[in-house]
C-alpha positions in Angstrom: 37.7 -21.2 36.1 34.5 -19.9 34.3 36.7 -18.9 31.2 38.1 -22.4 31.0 34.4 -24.0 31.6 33.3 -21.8 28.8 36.2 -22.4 26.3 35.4 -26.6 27.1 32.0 -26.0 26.1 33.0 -24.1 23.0 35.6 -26.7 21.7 33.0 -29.4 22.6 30.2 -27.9 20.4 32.9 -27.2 17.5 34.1 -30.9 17.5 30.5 -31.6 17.4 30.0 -30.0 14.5 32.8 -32.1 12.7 32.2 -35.5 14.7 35.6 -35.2 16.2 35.9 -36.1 19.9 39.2 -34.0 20.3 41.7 -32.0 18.6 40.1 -29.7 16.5 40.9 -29.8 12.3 43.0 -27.2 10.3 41.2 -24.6 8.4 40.9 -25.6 4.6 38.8 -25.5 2.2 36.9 -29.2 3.2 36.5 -27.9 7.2 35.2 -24.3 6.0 32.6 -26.0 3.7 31.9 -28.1 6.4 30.9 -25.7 8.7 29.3 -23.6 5.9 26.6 -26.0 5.5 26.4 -26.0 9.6 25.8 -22.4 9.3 23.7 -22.5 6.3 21.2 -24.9 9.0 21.4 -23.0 12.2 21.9 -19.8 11.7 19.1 -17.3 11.6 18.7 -14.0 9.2 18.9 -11.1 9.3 21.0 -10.3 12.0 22.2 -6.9 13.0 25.4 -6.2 14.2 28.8 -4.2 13.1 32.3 -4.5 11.8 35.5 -3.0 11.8 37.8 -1.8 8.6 41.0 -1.0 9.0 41.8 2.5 7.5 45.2 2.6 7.7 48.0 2.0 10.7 46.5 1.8 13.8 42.8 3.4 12.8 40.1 1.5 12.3 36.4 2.6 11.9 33.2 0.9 12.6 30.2 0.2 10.7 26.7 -1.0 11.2 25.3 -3.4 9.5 22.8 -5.8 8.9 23.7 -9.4 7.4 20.9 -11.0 5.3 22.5 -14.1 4.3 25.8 -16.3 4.1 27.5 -16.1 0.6 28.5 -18.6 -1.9 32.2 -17.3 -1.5 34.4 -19.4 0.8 37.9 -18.1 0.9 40.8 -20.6 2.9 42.1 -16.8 4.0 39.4 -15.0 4.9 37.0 -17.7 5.5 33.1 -17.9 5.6 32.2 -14.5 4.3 28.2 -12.9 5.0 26.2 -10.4 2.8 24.6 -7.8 4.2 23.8 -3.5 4.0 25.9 -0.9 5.8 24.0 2.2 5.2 22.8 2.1 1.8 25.7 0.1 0.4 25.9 -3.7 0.0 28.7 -5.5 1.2 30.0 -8.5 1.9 32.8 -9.2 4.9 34.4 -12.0 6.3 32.1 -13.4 9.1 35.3 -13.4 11.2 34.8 -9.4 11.3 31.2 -9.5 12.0 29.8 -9.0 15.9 26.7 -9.0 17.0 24.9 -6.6 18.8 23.6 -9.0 21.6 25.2 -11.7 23.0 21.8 -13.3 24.3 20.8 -14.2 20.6 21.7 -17.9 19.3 23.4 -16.3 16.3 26.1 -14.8 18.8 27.0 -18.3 20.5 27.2 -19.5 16.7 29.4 -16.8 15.3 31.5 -16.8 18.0 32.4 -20.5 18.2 33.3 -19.7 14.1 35.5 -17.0 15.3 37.6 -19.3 17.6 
């Protein structure tokens, strides 16, 4: 019962976010810019967290990383993508791959509702 109270809420605040009262929009270019400007308002940097790369069948590694800002590059595949350092590299990922290291932090209830 909590997961379906919690995936009401989420749909709610992503219909919000498009002033839909139900049925949430396809994915295209128009919806991702849409919420790229919702991000671009509400979410706060830097944020510190980690993703995962595949490296080949069925491995996968993880890397930390710290995201400093949204970029300009909106991809109808791969979505919103963020900017940040792994190590000493620069990089820049699909937000879709990104987690947070807490999920107490407004940026995690953000992401995630993206990621849905």
């Amino acid at each position: 019962m909590n997961v379906n109270i919690s995936w009401i809420e989420q749909e709610q605040r992503i219909l919000h976010i498009f002033q839909l009262n139900k049925s949430l929009p396809e994915v295209n270019s128009e919806t991702l810019e849409r919420y790229f400007a919702f991000l671009t308002k509400n979410v706060l940097f830097p944020i510190q967290g980690t993703f995962d790369q595949e490296m080949g069948s069925l491995h996968h590694t993880t890397y930390p990383v710290i995201v400093e800002h949204l970029s300009e590059d909106i991809d109808e595949f791969y979505g919103i993508c963020v900017e940040g350092v792994a190590g000493k590299k620069n990089v820049e990922i699909p937000l879709a791959y990104f987690n947070c290291n807490t999920t107490d932090h407004r940026n995690y209830r953000l992401i995630d509702d993206y990621k849905t």
